[in-house]
Short mmCIF file of the C-alpha atoms (twelve columns), coordinates in Angstrom:
data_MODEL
# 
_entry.id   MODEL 
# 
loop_
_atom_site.group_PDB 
_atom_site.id 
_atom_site.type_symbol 
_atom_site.label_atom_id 
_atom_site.label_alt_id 
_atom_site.label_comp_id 
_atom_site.label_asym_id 
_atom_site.label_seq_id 
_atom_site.Cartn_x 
_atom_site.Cartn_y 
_atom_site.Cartn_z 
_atom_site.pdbx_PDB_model_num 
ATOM 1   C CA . UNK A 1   -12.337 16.999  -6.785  1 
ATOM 2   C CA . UNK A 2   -10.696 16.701  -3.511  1 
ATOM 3   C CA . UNK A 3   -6.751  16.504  -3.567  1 
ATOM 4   C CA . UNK A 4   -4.271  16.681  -1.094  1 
ATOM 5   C CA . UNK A 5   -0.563  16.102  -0.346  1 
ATOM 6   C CA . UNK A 6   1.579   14.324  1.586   1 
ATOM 7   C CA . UNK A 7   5.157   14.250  2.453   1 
ATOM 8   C CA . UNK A 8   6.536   12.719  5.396   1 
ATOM 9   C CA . UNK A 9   9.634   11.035  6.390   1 
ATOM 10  C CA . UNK A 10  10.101  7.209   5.763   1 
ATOM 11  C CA . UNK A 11  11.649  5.961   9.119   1 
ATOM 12  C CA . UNK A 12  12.217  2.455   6.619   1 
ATOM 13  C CA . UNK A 13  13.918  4.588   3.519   1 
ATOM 14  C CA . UNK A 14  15.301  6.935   6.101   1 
ATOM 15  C CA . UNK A 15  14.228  9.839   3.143   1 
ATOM 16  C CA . UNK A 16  10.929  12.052  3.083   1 
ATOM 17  C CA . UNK A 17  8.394   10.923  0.457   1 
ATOM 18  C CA . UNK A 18  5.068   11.914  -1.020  1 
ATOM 19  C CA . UNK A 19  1.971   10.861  -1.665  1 
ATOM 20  C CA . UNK A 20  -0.775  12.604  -3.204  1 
ATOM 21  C CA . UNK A 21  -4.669  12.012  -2.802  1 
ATOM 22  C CA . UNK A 22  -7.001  12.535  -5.115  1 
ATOM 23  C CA . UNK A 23  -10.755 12.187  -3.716  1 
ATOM 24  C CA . UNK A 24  -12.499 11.428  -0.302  1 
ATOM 25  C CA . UNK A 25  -13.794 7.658   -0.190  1 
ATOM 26  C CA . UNK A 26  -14.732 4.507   -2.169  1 
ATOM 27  C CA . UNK A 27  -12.441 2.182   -3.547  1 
ATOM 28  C CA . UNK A 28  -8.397  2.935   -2.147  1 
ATOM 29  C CA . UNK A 29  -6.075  2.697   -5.515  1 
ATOM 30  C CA . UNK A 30  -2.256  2.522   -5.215  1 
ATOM 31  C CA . UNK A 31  -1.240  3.925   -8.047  1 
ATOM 32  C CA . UNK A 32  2.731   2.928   -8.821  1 
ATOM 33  C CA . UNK A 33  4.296   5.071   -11.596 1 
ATOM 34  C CA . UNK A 34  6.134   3.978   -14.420 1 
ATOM 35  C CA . UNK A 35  10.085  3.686   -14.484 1 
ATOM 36  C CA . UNK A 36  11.866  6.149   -13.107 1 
ATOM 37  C CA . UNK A 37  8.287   8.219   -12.251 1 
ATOM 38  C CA . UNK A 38  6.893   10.320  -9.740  1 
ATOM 39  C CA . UNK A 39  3.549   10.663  -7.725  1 
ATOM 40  C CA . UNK A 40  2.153   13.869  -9.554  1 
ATOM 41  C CA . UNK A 41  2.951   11.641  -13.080 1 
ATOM 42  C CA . UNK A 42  -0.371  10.275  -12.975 1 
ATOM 43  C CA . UNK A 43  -2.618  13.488  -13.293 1 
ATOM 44  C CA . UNK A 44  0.073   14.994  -15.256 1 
ATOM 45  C CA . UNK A 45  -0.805  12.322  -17.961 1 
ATOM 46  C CA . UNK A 46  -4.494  12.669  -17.602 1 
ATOM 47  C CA . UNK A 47  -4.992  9.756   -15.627 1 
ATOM 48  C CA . UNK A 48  -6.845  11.026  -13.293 1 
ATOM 49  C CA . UNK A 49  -8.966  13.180  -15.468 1 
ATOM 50  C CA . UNK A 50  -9.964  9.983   -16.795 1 
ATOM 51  C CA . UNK A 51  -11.400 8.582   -13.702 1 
ATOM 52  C CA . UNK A 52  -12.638 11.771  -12.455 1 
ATOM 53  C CA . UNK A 53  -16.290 11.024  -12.549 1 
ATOM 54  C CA . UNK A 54  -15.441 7.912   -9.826  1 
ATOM 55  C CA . UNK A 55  -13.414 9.880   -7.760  1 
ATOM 56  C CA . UNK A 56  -15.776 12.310  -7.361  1 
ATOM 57  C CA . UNK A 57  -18.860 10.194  -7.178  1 
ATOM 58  C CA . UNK A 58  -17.057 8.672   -3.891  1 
ATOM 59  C CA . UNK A 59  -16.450 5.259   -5.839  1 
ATOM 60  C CA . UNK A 60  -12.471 5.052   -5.994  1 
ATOM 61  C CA . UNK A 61  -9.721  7.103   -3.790  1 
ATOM 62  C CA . UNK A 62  -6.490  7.289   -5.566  1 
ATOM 63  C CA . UNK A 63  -3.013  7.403   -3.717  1 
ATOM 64  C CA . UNK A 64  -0.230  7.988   -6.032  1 
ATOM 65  C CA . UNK A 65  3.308   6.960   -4.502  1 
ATOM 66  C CA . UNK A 66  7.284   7.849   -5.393  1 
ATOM 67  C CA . UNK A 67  9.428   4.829   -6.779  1 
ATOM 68  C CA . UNK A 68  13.043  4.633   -6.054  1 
ATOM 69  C CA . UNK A 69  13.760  3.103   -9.681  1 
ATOM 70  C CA . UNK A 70  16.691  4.972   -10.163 1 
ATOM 71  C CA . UNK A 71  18.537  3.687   -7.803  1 
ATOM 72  C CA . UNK A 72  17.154  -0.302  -8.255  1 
ATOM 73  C CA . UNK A 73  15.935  -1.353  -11.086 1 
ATOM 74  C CA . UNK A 74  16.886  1.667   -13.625 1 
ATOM 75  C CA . UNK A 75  20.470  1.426   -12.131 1 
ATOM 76  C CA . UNK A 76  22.356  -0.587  -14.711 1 
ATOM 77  C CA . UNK A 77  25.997  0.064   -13.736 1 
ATOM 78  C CA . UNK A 78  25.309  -0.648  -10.035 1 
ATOM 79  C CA . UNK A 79  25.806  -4.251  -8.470  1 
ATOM 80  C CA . UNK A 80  22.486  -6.252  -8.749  1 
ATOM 81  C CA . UNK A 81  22.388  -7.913  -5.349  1 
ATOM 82  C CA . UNK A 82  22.551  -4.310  -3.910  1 
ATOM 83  C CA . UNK A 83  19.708  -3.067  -6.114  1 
ATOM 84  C CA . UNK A 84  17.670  -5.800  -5.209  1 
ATOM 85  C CA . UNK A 85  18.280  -5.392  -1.355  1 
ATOM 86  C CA . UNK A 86  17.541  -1.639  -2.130  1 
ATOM 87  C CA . UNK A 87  14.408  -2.513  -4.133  1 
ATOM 88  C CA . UNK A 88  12.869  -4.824  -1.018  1 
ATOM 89  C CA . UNK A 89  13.364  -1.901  1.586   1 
ATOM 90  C CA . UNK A 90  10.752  0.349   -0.427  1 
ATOM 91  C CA . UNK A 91  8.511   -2.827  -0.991  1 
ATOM 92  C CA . UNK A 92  8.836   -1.994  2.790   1 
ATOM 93  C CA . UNK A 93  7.948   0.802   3.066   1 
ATOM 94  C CA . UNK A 94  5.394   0.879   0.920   1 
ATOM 95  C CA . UNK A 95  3.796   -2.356  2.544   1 
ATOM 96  C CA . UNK A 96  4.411   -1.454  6.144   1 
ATOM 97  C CA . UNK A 97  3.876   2.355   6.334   1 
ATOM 98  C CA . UNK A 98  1.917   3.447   2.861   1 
ATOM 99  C CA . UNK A 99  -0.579  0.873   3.161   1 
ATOM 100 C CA . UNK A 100 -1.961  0.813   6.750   1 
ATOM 101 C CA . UNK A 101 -2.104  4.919   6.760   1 
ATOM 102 C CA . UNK A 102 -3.901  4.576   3.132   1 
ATOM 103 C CA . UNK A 103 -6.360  2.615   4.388   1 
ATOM 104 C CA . UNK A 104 -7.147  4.805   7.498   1 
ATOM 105 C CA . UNK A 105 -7.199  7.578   5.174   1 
ATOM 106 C CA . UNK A 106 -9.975  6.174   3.374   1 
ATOM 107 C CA . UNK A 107 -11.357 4.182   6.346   1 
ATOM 108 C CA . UNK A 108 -12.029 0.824   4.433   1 
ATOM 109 C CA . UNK A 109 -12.219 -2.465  6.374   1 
ATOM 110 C CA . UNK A 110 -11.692 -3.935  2.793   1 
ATOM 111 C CA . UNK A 111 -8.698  -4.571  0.666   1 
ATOM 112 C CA . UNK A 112 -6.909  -2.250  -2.030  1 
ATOM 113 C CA . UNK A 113 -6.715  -2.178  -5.780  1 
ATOM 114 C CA . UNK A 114 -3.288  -1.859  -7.095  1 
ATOM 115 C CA . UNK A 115 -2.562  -0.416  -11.151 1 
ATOM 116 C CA . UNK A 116 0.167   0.621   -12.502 1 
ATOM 117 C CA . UNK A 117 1.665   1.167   -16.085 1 
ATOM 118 C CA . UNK A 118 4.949   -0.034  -17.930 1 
ATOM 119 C CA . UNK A 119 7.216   -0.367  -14.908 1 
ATOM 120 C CA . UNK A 120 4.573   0.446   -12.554 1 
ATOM 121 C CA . UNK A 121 2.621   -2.424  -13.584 1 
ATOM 122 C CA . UNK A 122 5.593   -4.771  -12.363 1 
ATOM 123 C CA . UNK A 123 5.432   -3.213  -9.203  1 
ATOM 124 C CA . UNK A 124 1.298   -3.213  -9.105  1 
ATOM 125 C CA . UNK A 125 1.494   -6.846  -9.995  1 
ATOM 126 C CA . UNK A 126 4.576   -7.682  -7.819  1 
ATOM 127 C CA . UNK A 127 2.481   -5.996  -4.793  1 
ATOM 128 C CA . UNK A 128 -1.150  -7.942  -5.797  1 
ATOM 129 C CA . UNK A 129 0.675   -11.394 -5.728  1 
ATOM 130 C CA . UNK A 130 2.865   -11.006 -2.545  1 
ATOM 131 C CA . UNK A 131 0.065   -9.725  -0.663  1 
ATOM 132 C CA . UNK A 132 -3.435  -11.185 -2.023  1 
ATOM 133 C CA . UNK A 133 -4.062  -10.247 1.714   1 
ATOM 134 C CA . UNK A 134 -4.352  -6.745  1.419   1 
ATOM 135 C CA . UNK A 135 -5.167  -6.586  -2.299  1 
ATOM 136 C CA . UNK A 136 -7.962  -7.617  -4.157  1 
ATOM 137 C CA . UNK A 137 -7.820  -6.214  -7.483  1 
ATOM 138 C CA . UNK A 138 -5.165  -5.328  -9.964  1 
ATOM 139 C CA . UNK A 139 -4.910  -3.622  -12.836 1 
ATOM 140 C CA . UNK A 140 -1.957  -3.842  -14.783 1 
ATOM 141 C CA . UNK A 141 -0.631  -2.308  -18.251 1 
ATOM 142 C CA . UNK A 142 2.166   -3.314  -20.565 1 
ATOM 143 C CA . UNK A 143 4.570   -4.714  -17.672 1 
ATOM 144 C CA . UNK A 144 6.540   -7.375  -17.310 1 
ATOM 145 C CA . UNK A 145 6.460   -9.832  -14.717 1 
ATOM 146 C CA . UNK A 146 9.361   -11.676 -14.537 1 
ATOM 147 C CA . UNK A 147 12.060  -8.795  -13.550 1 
ATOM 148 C CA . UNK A 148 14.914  -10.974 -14.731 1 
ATOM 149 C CA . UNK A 149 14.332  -9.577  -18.301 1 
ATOM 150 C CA . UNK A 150 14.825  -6.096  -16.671 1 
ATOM 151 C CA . UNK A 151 18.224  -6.940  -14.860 1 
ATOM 152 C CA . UNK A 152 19.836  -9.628  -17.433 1 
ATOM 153 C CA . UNK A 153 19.317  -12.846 -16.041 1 
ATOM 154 C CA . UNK A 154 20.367  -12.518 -12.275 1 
ATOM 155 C CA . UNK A 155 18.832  -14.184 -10.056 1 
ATOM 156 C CA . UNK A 156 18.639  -14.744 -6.219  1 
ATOM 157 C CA . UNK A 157 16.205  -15.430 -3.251  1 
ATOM 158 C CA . UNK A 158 15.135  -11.618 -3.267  1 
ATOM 159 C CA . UNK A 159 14.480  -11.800 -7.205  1 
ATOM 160 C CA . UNK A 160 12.781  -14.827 -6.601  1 
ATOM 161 C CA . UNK A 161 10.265  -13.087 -4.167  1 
ATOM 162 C CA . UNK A 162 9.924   -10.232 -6.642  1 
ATOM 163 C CA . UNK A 163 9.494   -12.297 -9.825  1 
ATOM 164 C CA . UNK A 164 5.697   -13.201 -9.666  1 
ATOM 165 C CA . UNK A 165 6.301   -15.935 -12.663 1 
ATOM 166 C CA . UNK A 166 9.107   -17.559 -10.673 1 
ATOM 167 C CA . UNK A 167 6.785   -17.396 -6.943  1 
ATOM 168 C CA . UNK A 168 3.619   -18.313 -8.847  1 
ATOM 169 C CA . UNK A 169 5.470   -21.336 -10.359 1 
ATOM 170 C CA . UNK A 170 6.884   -22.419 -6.798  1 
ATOM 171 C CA . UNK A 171 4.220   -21.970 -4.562  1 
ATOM 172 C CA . UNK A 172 2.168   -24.942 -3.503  1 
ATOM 173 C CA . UNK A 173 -1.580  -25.640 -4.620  1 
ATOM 174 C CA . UNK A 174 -2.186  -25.672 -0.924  1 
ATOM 175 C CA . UNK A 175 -1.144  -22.184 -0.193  1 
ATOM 176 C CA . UNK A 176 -3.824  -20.051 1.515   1 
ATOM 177 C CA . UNK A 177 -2.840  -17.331 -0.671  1 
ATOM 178 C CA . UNK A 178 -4.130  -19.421 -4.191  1 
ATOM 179 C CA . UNK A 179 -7.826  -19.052 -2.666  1 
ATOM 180 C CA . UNK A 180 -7.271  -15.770 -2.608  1 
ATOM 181 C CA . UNK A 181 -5.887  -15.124 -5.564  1 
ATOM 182 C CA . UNK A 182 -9.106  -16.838 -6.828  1 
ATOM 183 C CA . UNK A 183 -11.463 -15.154 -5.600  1 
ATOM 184 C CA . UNK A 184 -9.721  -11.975 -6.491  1 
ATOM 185 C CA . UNK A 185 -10.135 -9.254  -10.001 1 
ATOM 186 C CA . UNK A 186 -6.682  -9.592  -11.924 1 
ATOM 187 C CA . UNK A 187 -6.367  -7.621  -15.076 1 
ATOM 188 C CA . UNK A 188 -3.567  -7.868  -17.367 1 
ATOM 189 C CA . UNK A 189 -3.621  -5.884  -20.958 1 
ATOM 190 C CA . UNK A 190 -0.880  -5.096  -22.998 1 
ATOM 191 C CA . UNK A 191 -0.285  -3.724  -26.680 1 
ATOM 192 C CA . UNK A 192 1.094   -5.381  -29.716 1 
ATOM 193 C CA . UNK A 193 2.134   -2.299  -31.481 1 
ATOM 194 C CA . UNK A 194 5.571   0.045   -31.192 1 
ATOM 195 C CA . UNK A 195 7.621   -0.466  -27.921 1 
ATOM 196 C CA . UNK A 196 5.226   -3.422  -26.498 1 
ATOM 197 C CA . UNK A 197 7.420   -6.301  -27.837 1 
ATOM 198 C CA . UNK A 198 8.952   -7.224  -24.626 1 
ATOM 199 C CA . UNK A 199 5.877   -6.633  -22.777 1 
ATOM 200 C CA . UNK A 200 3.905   -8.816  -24.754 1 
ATOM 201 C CA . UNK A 201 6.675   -11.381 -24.026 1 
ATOM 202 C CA . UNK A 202 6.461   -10.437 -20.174 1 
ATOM 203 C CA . UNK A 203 1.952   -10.640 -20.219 1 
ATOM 204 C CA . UNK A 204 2.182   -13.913 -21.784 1 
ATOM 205 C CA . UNK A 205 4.767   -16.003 -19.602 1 
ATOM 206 C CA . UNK A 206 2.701   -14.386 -16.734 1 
ATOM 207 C CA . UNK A 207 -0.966  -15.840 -18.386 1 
ATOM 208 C CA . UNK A 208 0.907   -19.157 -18.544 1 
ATOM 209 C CA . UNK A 209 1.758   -19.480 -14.896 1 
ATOM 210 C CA . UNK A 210 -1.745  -18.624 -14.342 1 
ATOM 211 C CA . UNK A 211 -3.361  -20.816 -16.407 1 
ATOM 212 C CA . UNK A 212 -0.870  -24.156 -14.680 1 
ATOM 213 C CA . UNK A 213 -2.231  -23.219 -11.183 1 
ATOM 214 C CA . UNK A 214 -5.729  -22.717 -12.644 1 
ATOM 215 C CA . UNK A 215 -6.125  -18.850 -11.054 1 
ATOM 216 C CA . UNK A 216 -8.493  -16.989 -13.435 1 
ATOM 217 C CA . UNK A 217 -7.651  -13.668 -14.713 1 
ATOM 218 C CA . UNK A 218 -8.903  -11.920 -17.877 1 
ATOM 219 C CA . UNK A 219 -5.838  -11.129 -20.137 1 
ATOM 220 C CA . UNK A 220 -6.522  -8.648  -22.806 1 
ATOM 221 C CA . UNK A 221 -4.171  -7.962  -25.873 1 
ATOM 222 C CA . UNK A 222 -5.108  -5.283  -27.568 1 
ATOM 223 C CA . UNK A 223 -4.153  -4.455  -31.385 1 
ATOM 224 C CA . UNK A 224 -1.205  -3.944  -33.646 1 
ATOM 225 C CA . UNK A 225 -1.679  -0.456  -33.508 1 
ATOM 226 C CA . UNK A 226 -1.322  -0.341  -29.682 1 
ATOM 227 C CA . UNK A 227 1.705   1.398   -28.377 1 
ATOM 228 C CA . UNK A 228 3.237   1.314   -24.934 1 
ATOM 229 C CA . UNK A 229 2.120   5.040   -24.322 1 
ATOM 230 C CA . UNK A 230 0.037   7.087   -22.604 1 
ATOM 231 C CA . UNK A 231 -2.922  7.903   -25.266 1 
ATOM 232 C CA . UNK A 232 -3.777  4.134   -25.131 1 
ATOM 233 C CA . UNK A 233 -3.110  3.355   -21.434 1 
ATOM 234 C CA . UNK A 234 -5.936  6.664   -20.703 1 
ATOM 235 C CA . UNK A 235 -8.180  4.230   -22.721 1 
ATOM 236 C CA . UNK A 236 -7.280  1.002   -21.269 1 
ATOM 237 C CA . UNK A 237 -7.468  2.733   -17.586 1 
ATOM 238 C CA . UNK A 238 -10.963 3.887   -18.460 1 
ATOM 239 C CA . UNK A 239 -12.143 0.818   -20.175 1 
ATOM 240 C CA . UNK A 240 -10.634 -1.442  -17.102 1 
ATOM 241 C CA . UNK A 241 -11.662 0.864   -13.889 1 
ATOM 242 C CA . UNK A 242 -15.255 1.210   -15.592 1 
ATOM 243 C CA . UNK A 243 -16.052 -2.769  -15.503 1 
ATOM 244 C CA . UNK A 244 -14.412 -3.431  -11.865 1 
ATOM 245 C CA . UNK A 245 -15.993 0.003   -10.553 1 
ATOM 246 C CA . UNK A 246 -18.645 1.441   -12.886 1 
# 
């Protein structure tokens, strides 16, 4: 399997940050980490062993991406306005430099998939729904989606953006972006077992606000002995990626 590394210098974070590549073609993934993550956290979990036999069968092309959680969303003591401000330069970033040098990369004229777990699936589902125009597919586990339950209740125009319950809920039926979000692959699992409590609380405001604007999307709650870990995202990963890919 084909990997390679990148680190380069983010002219919109000002910082140098890596990506790393696993396969040559097919499908381009964004993988987010969870909270407070790195890039490499991803095969270090056995993600990517999981999906090895589509990566190297040409079908999917993973790029794995740096957060900046710590300083934004895991960043308790620090001023919430700031860490929001700080938060929507690496949506940035990722938006306007990872994403058009992923997809020459892997040379698709189509759009992205996005997954992500825990946190990452905030961020996978927070970049699916603010740009249904350059991704087509999510695949998100055990995240929340409104971020005001991860920063106690504040709330302004740039958590409004980022809060895909709150912009689902406001945006008109007429918005070009709800035929795309139609015609798009959104899945949404979560747990009910140890450590999934607020997640589960997170999937189903989120299936809600998609069921009022009538966008379909297969939610899937697993069982009581489901925790928010590793071992069972590997399965839900595999399970997932093989009916949108396989």
């Amino acid at each position: 399997m084909k990997t390679e590394l990148f680190t380069g210098r983010s002219e919109i974070l000002g910082r140098e940050m890596t990506v790393k590549v696993y396969g040559s073609g097919g499908k381009p993934v964004l993988v987010v980490p969870s909270q407070n993550g790195r890039y490499f956290d991803f095969e270090n979990f056995g993600m990517v062993e999981t999906c090895k036999e589509y990566i190297e069968a040409g079908k999917i092309q993973l790029f794995c991406i740096d957060t900046i959680d710590t300083e934004t969303w895991s960043d308790e003591a620090g001023d919430p306005g700031a860490r929001l401000q700080k938060h929507e330069i690496w949506f940035r970033y990722v938006i306007e430099e990872v994403y058009p040098w992923m997809m020459k990369e892997n040379g698709s004229r189509g759009k992205a998939m996005v997954t992500g777990c825990s946190m990452g699936a905030f961020h996978a589902g927070n970049f699916f729904f603010r740009r249904p125009d350059l991704f087509d597919t999510l695949i998100a586990l055990s995240g929340v989606y409104d971020p005001t339950l991860l920063i106690h209740g504040y709330f302004d125009e740039t958590m409004y953006l980022n809060s895909p319950v709150h912009s689902l809920r406001g945006m008109p039926e007429d918005h070009p972006y709800m035929a795309l979000y139609r015609a798009s692959k959104i899945i949404i699992c979560v747990g009910q077992g140890a450590w999934e409590d607020l997640m589960l609380t997170g999937t189903r405001e989120i299936e809600q606000v998609l069921e009022e604007k009538g966008i379909p999307a297969w939610i899937d709650y697993w069982g009581f002995d489901v925790s928010h870990d590793w071992p069972w995202w590997r399965k839900q990963w595999s399970y997932f990626l093989g009916k949108v890919i396989g």
